[in-house]
Each structure stands twice: as structure tokens, then as C-alpha cells.
N, C-alpha and C positions, 0 to 999 in steps of 0.2 A: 504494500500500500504506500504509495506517495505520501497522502495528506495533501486535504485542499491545497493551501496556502505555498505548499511543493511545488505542487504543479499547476498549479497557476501562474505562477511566479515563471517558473520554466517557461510556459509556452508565451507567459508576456512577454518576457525575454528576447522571445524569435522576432518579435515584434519590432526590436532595435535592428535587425538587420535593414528593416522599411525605412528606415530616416530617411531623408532628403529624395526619395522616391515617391514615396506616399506622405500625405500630411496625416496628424493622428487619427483625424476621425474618420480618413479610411483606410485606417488598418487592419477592421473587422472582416473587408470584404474580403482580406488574405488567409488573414489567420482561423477564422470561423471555419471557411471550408475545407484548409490545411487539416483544421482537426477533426473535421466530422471523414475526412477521407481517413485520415491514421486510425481514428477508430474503427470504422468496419473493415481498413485492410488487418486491425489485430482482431478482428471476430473472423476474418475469414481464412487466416493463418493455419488452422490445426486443419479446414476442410476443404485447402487450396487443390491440391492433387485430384480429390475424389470430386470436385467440383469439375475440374478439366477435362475428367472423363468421361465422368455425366454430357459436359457440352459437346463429346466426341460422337454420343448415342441420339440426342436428344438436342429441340429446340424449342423455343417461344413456349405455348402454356405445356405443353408435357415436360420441359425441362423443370421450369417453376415446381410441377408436381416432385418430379423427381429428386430434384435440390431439397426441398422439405421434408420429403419424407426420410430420404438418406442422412442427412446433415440436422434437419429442425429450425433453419436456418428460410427465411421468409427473402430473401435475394440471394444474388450471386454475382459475380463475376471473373466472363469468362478471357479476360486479357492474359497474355501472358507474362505481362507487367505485376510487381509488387513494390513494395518501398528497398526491398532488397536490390531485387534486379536493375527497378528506377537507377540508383546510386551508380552500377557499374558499367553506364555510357553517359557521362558528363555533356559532350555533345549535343546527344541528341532527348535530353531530357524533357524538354516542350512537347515532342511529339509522342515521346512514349507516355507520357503523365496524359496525355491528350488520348493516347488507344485504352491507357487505364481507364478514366475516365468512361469512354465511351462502353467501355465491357459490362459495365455493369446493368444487372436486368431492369425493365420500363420501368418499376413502381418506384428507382433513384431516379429521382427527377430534381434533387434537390442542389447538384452543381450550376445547372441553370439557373437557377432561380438568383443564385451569388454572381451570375454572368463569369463564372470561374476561369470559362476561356479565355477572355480578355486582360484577364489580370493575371494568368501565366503569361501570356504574352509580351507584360510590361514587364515582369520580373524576368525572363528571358532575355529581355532589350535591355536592360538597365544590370544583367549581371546576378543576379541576386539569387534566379528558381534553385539552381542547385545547391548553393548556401544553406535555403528554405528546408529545400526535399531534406537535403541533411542533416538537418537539426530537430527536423519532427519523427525523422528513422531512427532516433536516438532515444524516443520516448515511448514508453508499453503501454499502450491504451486498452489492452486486455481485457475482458471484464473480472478474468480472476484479478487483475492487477488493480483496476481501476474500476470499482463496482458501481453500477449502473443510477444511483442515487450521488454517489460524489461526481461521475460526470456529469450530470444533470448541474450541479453545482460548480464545475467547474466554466459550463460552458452561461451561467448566469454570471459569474465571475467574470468572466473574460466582457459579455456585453455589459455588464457596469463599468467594466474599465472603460472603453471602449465610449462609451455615452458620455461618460466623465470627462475622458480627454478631447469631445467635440462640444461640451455641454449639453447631449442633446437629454430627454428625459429615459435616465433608464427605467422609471417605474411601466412606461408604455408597455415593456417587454418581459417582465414577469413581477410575479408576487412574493411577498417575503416570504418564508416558509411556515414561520410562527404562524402567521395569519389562516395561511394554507390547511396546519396540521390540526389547528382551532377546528376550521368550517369543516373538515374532512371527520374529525372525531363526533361532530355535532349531526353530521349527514350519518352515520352508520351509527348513531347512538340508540335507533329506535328498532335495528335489526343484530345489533349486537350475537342474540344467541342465535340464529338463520346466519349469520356471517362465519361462525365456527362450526357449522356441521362440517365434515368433511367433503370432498369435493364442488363446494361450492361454487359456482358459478356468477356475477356479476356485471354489470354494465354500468359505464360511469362516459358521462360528456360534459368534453368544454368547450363552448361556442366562440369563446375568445381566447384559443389554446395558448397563444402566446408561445413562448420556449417547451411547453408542456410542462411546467411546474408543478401544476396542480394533479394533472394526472399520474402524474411518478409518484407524489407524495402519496395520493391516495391509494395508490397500487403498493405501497410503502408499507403504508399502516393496515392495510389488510393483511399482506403476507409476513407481519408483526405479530398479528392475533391468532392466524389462522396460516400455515405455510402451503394447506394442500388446494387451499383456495385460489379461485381463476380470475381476473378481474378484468374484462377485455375494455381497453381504453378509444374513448372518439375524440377525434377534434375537428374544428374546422378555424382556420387562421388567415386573415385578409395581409398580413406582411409578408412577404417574399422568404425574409430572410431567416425571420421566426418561424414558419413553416417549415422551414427546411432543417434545422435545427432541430424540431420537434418530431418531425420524421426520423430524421438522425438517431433522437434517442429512443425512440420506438424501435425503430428497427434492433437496434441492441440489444432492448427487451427482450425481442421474441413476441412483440405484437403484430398485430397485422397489420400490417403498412398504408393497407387501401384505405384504410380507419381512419387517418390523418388528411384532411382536403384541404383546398386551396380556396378561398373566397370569401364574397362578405356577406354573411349570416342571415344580414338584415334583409337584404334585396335579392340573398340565392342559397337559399336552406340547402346546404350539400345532403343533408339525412331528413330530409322534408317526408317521407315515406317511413322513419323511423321513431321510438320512444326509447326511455332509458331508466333503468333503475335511480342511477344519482345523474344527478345533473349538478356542475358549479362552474362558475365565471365571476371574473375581475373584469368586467366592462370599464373602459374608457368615461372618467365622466366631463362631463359639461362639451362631451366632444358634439357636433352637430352633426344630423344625417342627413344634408342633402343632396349625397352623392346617389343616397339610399331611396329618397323622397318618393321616388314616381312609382316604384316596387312597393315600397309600405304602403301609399295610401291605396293602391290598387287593391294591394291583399285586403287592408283595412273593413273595404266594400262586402269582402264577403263574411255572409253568418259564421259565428264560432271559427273566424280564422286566430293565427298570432296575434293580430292589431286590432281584430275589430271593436276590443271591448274600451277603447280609448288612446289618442294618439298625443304625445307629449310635446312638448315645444318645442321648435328645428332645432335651436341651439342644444338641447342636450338629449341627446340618445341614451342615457343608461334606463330608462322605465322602458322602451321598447325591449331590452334582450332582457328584463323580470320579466315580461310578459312569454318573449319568446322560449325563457325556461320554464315557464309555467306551462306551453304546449309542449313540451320534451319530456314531461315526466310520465314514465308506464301508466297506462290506464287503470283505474281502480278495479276494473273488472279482472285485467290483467293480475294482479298482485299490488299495482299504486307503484307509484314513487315519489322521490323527495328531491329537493333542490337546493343548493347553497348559492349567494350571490353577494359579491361587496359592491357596496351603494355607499355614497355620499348624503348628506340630508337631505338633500331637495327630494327624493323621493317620496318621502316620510310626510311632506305638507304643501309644496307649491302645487300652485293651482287653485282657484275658488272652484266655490260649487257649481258643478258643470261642466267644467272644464275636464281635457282629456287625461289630465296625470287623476282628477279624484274620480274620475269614472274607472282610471285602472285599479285604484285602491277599491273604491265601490266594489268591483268585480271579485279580487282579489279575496276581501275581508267577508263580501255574503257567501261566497263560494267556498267560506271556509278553507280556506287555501295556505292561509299566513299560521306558523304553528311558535314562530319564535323570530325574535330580531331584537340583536347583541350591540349594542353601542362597544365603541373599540376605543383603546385609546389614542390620542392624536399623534402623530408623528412617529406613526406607524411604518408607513408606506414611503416607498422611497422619493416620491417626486412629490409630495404633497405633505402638508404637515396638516389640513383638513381633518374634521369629524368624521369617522367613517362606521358605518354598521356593514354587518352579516343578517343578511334573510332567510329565513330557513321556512321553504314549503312544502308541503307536503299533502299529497290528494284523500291519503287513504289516513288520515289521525290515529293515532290510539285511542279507544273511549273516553280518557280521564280526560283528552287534548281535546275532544271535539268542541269545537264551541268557541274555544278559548284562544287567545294570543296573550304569549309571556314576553314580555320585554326583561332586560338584563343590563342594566349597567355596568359594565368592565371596565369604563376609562380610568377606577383610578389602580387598574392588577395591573402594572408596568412596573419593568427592570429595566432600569438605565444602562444602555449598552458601553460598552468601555470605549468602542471607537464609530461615530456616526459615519452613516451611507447613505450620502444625500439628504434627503429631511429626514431618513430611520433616526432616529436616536433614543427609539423604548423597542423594547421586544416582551412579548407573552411569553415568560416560560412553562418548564411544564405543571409547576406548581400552579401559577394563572389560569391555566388550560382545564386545570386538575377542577380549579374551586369557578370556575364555568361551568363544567359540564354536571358538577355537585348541582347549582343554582338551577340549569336547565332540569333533570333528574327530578328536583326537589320539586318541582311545577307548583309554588305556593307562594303568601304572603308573609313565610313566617322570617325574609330579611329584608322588609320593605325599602331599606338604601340601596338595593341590588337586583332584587328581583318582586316584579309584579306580576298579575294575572287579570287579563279584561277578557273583558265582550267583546265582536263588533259594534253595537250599541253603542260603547263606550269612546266610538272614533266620529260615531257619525253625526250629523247635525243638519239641520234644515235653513237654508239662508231664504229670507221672507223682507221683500220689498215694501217699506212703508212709506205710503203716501201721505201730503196734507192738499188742502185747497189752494186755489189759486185763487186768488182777492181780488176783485178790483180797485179804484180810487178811492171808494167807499169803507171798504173793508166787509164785502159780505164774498161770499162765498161764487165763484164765475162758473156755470150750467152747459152741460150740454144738450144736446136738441133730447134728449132724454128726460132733462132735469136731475143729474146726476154730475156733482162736484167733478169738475176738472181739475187734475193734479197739476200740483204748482212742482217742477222738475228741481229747480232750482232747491226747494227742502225736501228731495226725494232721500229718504235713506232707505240700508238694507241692517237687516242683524241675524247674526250667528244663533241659532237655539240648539243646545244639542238633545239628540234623543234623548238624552238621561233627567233633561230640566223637570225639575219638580217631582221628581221619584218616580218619572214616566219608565216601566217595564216592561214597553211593549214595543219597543223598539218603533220603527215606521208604522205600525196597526195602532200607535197612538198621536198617532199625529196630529189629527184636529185638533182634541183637548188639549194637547199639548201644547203649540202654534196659541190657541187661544187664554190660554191661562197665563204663558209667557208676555200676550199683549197686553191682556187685562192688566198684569203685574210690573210690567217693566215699561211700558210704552204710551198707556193712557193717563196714566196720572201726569205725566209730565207733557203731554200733546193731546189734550181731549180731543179733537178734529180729526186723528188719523185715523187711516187703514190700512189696510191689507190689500196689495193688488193681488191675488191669488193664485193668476194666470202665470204670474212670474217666481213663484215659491220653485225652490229648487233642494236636492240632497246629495251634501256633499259628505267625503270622509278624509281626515286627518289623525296622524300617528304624532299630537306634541309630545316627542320622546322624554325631552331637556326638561318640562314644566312640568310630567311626572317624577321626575329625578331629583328638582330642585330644592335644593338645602338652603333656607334661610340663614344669615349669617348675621348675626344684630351687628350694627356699630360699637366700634369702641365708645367706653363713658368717655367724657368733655374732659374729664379731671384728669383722666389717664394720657390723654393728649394734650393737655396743658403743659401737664409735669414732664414728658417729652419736648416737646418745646423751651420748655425753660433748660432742660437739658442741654438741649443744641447752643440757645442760646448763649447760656454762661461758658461755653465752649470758645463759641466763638468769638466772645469777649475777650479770653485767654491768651487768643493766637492775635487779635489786634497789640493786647498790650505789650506782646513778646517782639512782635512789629518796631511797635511804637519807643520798645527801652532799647 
């Protein structure tokens, strides 16, 4: 075993051979596919021979067959080229690194994606390819050497560096792992004992795979609990370079390769025909989708699609991929499934009543959908020092769950990290993780600074437009051809009621009484003239996380900050007179 920090270091290292060739922030396009090719030429090391001979029998899909079944091994290639043989024609290293390249079966499709051709090219022109070749044949990428969760790690290492040294944001291209191993523990906590039978079987999707983080990890902590367990991994990923990447480490796995696609979620479901046990994603936030626009709003149109139940505002696409994890999870008929997703706040309340983010919650919260949502602590995440929470849905509840959403406050379970990574500078450990999934577990009121239990009920509320008269010079009241008060616009107001006003139990089936007992009580005594435009009453829903959570803090007494002040003061009388002699 290297150790991270080893070999990371090591391959940043090659990195310096790039100077005055490349500037740093494209270093990644070298070095990224430098190492994803060293690692499947050390996975295909021990089944190089029987692989050659297979392609001597065999080609296109019966070879694939045969390569798998012989080896276990989900690609191949059939060059005669290796990192070995690379080395011993200096010359003509471009072109054999180039028949390498080309050997290998359809589903590598990930040197393209790096435009890998062109930049041997320059490292050919400028001197350097066989420098390169040499310095990564020096390194054993092995999986016994180098196990398939530290390369995962290694190769997040390398794009923080990488991000770091152009400034771009590395948090775009993966999640912390802390975060990760939180929502993964939280997603498998309600199949726990189904997750250790033996041969258990599993599906798990990320719509924003990114480097595949989230999926290692989760295929991590299963085969932690349970080693004879299967857990087959999906993604689909709209970055080139992170695709390819996450393919990369797929492949090492021993997953299926085809599982990993290319595209963007929003406007072209690569698994549109499919569901999934777990479902989780780190969405982009406050990103806008209008690359996505004219795909969403089409979908939108139709009954019980992704989008139809509410469409969020162009500037921020993260409530579109909650929803589109919420069509990804198994059917309940099927067995059900569950959902993990990190979200920023705006999900939780922007939007009034009507609009498309509370008509997604509306959906969300009647359909029973929402089972938990975790406030995190801040400065978590690598590019943002922002509030962020974990969603956690699930179609098919546990009986004690049905009904119910648990909020959790965790922002203040943080460990100061010894050396910050862009905004990271707190990490969840597994103590943090431990007294989470206690608080989830415990589904009650009995630590109300940490953990609560509501209703939908308890989110939702009716906004009711209140009108008064319009006067004329006189001051009486201005008629329509009806003989009915025309509204004066200018004193039109609206107000919030929530379903719960006045010990209303009946959630929406009390809405009359309610709406009117609220006006009776809050609105008539202080505007005898008004009403109710009725036609305009709308129901919205909101998650105030913060205002559940809110710890009153009295002021300090006057005397306590006087006597501080005089403190300072005679102080700084001290240093005048020391001046002054």
C-alpha cells in the first residue's frame, strides 16, 4: 500500500515534468488520463497473454463474452502494446501509446473524452511523452496495491489539486466523503437487516455521478456490513472529464461499465426506462437550467412525469433533480425505494404559495415522500461555506415513519479539521455520524435541540388575499354595476395562515373554519371593511428549518457591559499616560 498522501504526491510530481508546456490548470488533461490508462494496464497485467489469445479466436461481442467469462474482467485490450513494451522504442512512443490506446474494447471510451490524442501529441512535440510514459511505469496501480476506494481518492486528490492550481471550483467535481458516508449510512439504515442476508443483491444511482464518489463509498459501506453482498452501481454524468474518470473506476471495480453514461439528466434520462433501490446526488446549486429549458418544460406537460408536479426558477436547478430522484426510486409495488440528496436552503422555502418550488414541496410532503432532512454543518463542502441539508425519501415508510417528517439538526456535530480544503474546514466524524443516525433511529421529541417530528400539516398554510374598499372624495365606499365594493388595490394585502392556526386538525378539510376564524381574529378588528377575495386563496408548503431550531439567546445585563467598558477604558487611559511620560 502507498498511502494516499504517497501517491499522490508521486503522480503530482509527474506533473512538474509539464512546466512551461502546459500552464497548471491544464495539467489534469495529462495527468488524469496518464493514470486512468496505468491503472487498467495494472488490472490487465496478470490477464494480458490469455486476453491475446482470446482476440486470436474471437471478436466484437463474443470476445467481450469471452474476456468475462475467462478473466471476470468487463474490457480488454487487444494491442500489443503495455507500459513495459511502451518504454522499449523511445522513438516511436506516440504511435504505439496511440495503437495502445486504440486496443482497447468500445465501452473505453473515456480517452476521448480527455481529447488524449492531442495532448500526446504536444508532449511528443515538446519532448516530454516519454519522460511521462516513464515515470507512470514506475508506479503499481494494482488493485492488490492500490485498493479501489484509495484510488477513488487518489484520483479526487489529484482534481482538487488540479482546481486549486487554476482556481477553478473543485467542489463541482465531487463530495466530501464524510458527507457521503452520513447520507449512505442514512439511505441503508431502514434495510439494515435485508442488507446482511447473504447474497444480497442491490441497486444504487447517481444522476450527478461526478468522479463516482458517492457510489464507491456506498458500495464501500455495504461490502463493510455484508462482504457476500452485490451492489451494482448507475450513473449518469454531463462532464466529459468526470465521466471518464468515473468509468475508470468502475471499471476496476468489476462493475459494469455500460452503467456509467454520458449526459445531462435533466433534458436526456440515460435510464428513463429504469428505477432503483437507493438513489443519491450532490446537485449543482443555484446552477441555472437553460440549456435544459425546452426538454423540462416539454416533459413538464405531461401527467405524473419528473417535472410535472412543479417547475422551479431558471436560475436554480437543484428542486428539478429532488424531483427527478423522487421518479428513480423502485416502485412500492416493487419492494419501494429511498433517496438521498444534498440541497442548499432555498429548497426548504423559496417560492410563495403557488408557485413551482411549493407545489414541488406540496407534492413531495402529501405524497408522503419526505421521511427525514438533516441540517449539516457549514463549511462542509469544498466550494461553499453555505447551509446545506440531506433529504432523505422514501416511497414505501416504515409504519412508525408514515405520516411523519423528522428534521435533525447536526450543524453544531463538527470537528475542526487540522488543514482546510477550500471552504472544508469541519468534517462529520464517525462519532457525529454515530449520534445522527442515534437521533434518526430514535424518530422522537425526546432531544428537542436536535431532533423533531411533524406533520405535513405542520408545513403547510393557506395565503388569502385581503381586500378593502375603494372610496371616493366623499369617503363612502365606490360600487360596481352589481352594487358590490370595488377593491381599493393600492390597500390590497395577502397573509400566511397555517393549517395548524387555532388547533385546526384537519389539515386542508379545515379550511373554511379555519381561513375564517383567523379573519375574525387577526384581520377584523383592526380593518372592519375587509374581505376575502376567495377566488385568489391559494396552499402553499414550507420547511422553516432554522425557526424550528432557534435558540433564544437573552442579552447580556447593562451592568455586565458597563463594567467591561470601564475595563477597556481604564486601559486605555494606561497606554495614553505611558505615551504621554
Amino acid at each position: 500500500m502507498y498511502g494516499l498522501s504517497k501517491l499522490g504526491n508521486f503522480v503530482w510530481g509527474i506533473a512538474d515534468q509539464l512546466r512551461g508546456v502546459y500552464k497548471p490548470h491544464q495539467y489534469g488533461g495529462v495527468i488524469l488520463p496518464f493514470t486512468i490508462l496505468r491503472r487498467l494496464d495494472c488490472i490487465l497485467e496478470p490477464h494480458r497473454d490469455e486476453i491475446r489469445s482470446l482476440a486470436e479466436q474471437y471478436d466484437g461481442g463474443a470476445l467481450d463474452v469471452q474476456v468475462r467469462r475467462k478473466t471476470g474482467l468487463s474490457f480488454y485490450n487487444t494491442s500489443p502494446f503495455d507500459f513495459t513494451t511502451l518504454l522499449e522504442d523511445p522513438e516511436g512512443v506516440q504511435a504505439n501509446l496511440m495503437d495502445y490506446i486504440t486496443g482497447f474494447s468500445a465501452n473505453i471510451d473515456v480517452f476521448e473524452r480527455f481529447k488524449f490524442e492531442n495532448e500526446l501529441a504536444t508532449l511528443d512535440e515538446k519532448n516530454r511523452l516519454y519522460l511521462v510514459t516513464s515515470q507512470f511505469a514506475e508506479v503499481d496501480l494494482h488493485p492488490d496495491r492500490v485498493p479501489n476506494a484509495e484510488m477513488g481518492d487518489l484520483f479526487e486528490h489529484l482534481i482538487y489539486k488540479f482546481a486549486e492550481a487554476s482556481n477553478e471550483e473543485a467542489g463541482e467535481h465531487y463530495t466530501p466523503r464524510d458527507a457521503i458516508r452520513l447520507m449512505v449510512d442514512l439511505l441503508f439504515a431502514e434495510e439494515n437487516i435485508a442488507l446482511l442476508e447473504p447474497g444480497t443483491v442491490r441497486t444504487i444511482y447517481d444522476p450527478t455521478a461526478g468522479t463516482g464518489g458517492m457510489l464507491s463509498v456506498a458500495e464501500e459501506r455495504l461490502l463493510e456490513r455484508n462482504p457476500d453482498a452485490r451492489l451494482r452501481l448507475y450513473g449518469q454524468e454531463i462532464n466529459d472529464q468526470s465521466y471518464a474518470i468515473c468509468k475508470s473506476d468502475m471499471i476496476a471495480k468489476g462493475q459494469d461499465v455500460d452503467n456509467i453514461r454520458l449526459g445531462d439528466t435533466l433534458s436526456d434520462d440515460q435510464f428513463f426506462d429504469r428505477t432503483f433501490d437507493f438513489c443519491m446526488s450532490n446537485p449543482p446549486y443555484g446552477v441555472d437550467w437553460k440549456a435544459s429549458a425546452e426538454a423540462v418544460k416539454k416533459e413538464a406537460l405531461a401527467p405524473n412525469s419528473r417535472f410535472s408536479h412543479g417547475l422551479p426558477s431558471i436560475g436554480d436547478g437543484q428542486m428539478l433533480f429532488l424531483c427527478h430522484l423522487a421518479s428513480k426510486m423502485r416502485a412500492p409495488h416493487d419492494g419501494g425505494g429511498r433517496a438521498g440528496i444534498v440541497l442548499n436552503g432555498s429548497p426548504l422555502f423559496t417560492g410563495a404559495a403557488g408557485s413551482g418550488p411549493s407545489q414541488i414541496r406540496k407534492w413531495l410532503l402529501e405524497s408522503d415522500l419526505v421521511e427525514a432532512i438533516i441540517a449539516l454543518p457549514t463549511n462542509m463542502f469544498f466550494n461553499t461555506g453555505i447551509a446545506t441539508y440531506i433529504w432523505i425519501l422514501d416511497n414505501t415508510k416504515q409504519p412508525e415513519r408514515q405520516g411523519k417528517i423528522q428534521l435533525i439538526d447536526a450543524t453544531s456535530f463538527w470537528t475542526k479539521m487540522r488543514k482546510s480544503l477550500g471552504a472544508k474546514n469541519r468534517e462529520l466524524d464517525a462519532d457525529a455520524r454515530d449520534r445522527i443516525l442515534a437521533l434518526y433511529d430514535a424518530l422522537d421529541d425526546a432531544d428537542p435541540d436536535y431532533s423533531k417530528v411533524f406533520t405535513a400539516d405542520d408545513f403547510g398554510y393557506w395565503t388569502i388575499t385581503v381586500e378593502r374598499p375603494l372610496l371616493d372624495d366623499d369617503g363612502n365606499p365606490v360600487t360596481d354595476r352589481r352594487g358590490n365594493p370595488k377593491p381599493d388595490t393600492k390597500k390590497r394585502d395577502t397573509e400566511n395562515i397555517p393549517f395548524t392556526y387555532g388547533g385546526n386538525t384537519q389539515g386542508q378539510h379545515g379550511r373554511d373554519a379555519t381561513i375564517a376564524q383567523y379573519f375574525h381574529t387577526e384581520v377584523l378588528p383592526h380593518v372592519p371593511d375587509a374581505w376575502i377575495d376567495e377566488k385568489k386563496t391559494k396552499v402553499g408548503y414550507e420547511i422553516p428549518f432554522t425557526r424550528h431550531f432557534y435558540k433564544y439567546i437573552p442579552p447580556r445585563p447593562l451592568v455586565e457591559i458597563d463594567a467591561d467598558l470601564n475595563k477597556q477604558v481604564a486601559k486605555i487611559m494606561d497606554l495614553l499616560r505611558e505615551v504621554e511620560g
